[in-house]
N, C-alpha and C positions, 0 to 999 in steps of 0.2 A: 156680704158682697153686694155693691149695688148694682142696679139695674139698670137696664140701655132701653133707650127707645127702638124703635125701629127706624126710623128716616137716620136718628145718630149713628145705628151702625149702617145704613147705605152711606150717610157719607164719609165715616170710616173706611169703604170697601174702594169709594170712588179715586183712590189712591195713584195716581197714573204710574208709581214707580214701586218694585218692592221696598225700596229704601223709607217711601213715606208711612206705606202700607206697616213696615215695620215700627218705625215710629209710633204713628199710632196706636200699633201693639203694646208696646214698650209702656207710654202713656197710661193706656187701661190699667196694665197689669201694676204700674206702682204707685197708680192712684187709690189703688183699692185698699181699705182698709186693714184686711185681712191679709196683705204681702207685707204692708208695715207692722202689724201685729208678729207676722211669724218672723222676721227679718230681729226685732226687738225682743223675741222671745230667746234667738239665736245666742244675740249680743248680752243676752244676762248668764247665760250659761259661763264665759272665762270670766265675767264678774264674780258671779258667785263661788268660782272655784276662787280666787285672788280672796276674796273678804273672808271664806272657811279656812286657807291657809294664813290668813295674816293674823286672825283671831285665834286658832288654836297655839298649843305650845309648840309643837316640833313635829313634820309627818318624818316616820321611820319611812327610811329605804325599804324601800320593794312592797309600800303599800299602797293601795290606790293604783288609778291610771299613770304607767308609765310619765317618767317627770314630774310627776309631782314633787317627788322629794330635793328636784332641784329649785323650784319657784321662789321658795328663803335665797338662793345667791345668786338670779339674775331674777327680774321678773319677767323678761322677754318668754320665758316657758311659758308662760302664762298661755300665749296666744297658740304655742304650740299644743298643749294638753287640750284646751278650749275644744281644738279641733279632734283631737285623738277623741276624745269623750263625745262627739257630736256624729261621728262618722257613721257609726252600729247603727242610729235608730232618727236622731235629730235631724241631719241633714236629708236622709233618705223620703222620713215623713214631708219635711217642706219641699222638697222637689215633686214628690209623690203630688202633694197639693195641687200646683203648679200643673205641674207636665197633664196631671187625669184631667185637669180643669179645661185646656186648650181647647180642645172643639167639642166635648161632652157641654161644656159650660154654654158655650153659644148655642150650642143645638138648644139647651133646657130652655134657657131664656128667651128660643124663639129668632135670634138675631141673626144665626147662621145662615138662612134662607136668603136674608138682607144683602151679608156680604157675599154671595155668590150671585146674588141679582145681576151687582155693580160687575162693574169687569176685571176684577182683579183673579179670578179663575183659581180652580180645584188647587193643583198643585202651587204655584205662589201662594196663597192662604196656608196650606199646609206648611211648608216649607218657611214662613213668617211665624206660625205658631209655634213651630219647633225653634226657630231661633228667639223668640220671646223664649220660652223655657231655659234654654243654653245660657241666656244674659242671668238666669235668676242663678242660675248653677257658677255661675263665677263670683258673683254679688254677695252669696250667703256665704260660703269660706272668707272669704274678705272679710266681712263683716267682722266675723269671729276672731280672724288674726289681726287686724288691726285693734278690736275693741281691747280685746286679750293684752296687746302688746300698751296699748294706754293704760289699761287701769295696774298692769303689772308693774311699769315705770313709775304710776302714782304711789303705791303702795309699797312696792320691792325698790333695794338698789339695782340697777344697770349697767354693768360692765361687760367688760369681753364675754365670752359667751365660749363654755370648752365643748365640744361638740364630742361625737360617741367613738371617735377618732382619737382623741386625747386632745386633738389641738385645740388653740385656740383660734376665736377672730373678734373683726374690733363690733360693737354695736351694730353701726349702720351697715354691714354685710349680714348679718345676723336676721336683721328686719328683713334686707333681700331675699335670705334664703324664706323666711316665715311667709312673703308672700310665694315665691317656691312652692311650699308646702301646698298653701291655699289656691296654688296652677293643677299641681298634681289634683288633688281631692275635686276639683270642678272638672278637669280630664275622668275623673274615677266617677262622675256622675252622668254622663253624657249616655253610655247605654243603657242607665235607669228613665231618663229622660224619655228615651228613644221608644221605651216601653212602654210608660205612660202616656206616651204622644201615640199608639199603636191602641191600648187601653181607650182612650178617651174615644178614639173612632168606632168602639165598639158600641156603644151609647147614650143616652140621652142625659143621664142620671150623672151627672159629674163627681157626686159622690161613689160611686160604686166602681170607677177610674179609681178615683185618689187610692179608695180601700184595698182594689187588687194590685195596684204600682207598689202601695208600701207592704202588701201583704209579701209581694212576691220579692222585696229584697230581702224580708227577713228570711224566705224561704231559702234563698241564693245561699245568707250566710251561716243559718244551720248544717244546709249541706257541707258547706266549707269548712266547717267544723267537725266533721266527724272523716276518721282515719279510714272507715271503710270506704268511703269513695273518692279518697286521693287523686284517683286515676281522672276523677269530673272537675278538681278543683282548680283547676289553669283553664277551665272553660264556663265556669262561673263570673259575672258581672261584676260579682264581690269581692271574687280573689285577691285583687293587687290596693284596696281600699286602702291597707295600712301599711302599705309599703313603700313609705315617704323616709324612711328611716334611711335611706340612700344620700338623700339631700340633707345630711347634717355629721356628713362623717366631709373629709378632705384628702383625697379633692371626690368631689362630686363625680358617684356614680347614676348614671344614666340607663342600667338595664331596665328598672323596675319601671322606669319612666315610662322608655320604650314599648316596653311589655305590654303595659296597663294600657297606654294609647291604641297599639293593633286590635288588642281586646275589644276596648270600647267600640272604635271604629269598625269590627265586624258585628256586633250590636246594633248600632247607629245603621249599619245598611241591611243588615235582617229588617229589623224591627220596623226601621224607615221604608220598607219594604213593603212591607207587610200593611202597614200603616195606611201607604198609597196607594194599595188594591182593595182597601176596603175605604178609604173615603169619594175616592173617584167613582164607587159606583155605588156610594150611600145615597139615600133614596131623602133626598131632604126638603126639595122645593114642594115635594106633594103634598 
């Protein structure tokens, strides 16, 4: 990660609008090495799935990640699997990144102090770093479903596309619903986000954010996993993660959609909650 001056992040701060303020943000975050590094680490995951399926002989039905064994007669799975295979552990880590990094990162580096000098005030800084976070949380599934869906087109044929409905559709609805897909899963990260961005105000040390944001999704879907606490799993962050399987049947169900968005959004207002009672009165200029 590089390093900021101090006058550069005053005049980072001196931003008269949140819009520039967020720019800015936006700026930082994907000039940094390390967001291009994990953004590329992303986009080789449906690569390597496409070059392991194209090089082996044949994958049997029902092994591996879900679709896989469809990727031989369209490659558009591609970008689909890409994501199923990314959701457990990949995307959570680089959000976890991201989100702990927000205002534990500025504090470490000292620059915090800067942007609160300028006048751009507690809650807009907050409020800009969480939506820097949110931009990366749409970015990374993208990445994935689009990389997914080129290199699958490179290497597979492309045609219609039978969904889990039986029907079919032509290509380019196909693509639509993949970025679909790639809506839902950046919706299904936002109260991880929220966490991390709660996390990070706890802080100086950015890494010990990132470590307990990704600690605590794995924690989510452990629980999730086990039958004894059922009764917790519609109130875990995790639950509705792989529940896109909605948007590739015909016609498009919308509950899980639904579902998953209330979820997050009561996430996003805890957590963001939570978050604003302890930065507002974090003790940083002394």
């Amino acid at each position: 990660m590089t390093g900021e001056s101090g006058s550069a992040a005053l005049e980072r701060g001196r931003g008269s609008s949140a819009w520039s303020l967020l720019g800015s943000e936006l700026s930082v975050l994907f000039r940094r090495r390390r967001t291009w590094a994990m953004l590329a680490a992303l986009a080789a995951i449906p690569i390597l799935i496409a070059v392991a399926v194209r090089l082996s002989s044949a994958v049997p039905p029902g092994r591996g990640p879900a679709f896989l064994d469809r990727i031989t007669q369209n490659g558009l799975f591609v970008g689909v699997t890409g994501m199923l295979v990314s959701i457990p552990l990949f995307l959570p880590l680089t959000v976890g990144v991201v989100a702990g990094d927000t205002v534990a990162g500025e504090a470490g580096l000292g620059t915090l102090r800067y942007l609160l000098v300028a006048p751009a005030g507690r809650v807009k800084l907050l409020l800009v770093k969480y939506a820097g976070a949110l931009v990366f949380c749409i970015v990374a599934p993208l990445v994935i479903a689009l990389t997914g869906a080129a290199i699958g087109a490179a290497l597979f044929p492309v045609g219609r596309v039978t969904l889990l409905s039986g029907d079919t559709i032509a290509p380019a609805e196909a693509v639509l619903r993949l970025i679909l897909i790639a809506a839902y899963i950046a919706v299904s990260l936002l109260g991880l986000s929220a966490i991390g961005l709660f996390m990070s105000t706890l802080t100086d040390v950015p890494v010990g954010a990132m470590a307990a944001t990704v600690v605590l999704s794995v924690v989510s879907q452990v629980l999730d996993a086990l039958p004894q606490l059922e009764w917790l799993h519609p109130w875990l962050f995790s639950h509705y993660w792989l529940g896109f399987s909605e948007l590739l049947r015909q016609p498009i169900g919308w509950d899980s959609f639904a579902s998953n968005a209330w979820l997050q959004a009561g996430y996003v207002a805890v957590f963001g909650a939570l978050a604003y009672s302890r930065f507002v009165t974090k003790d940083i200029l002394s």
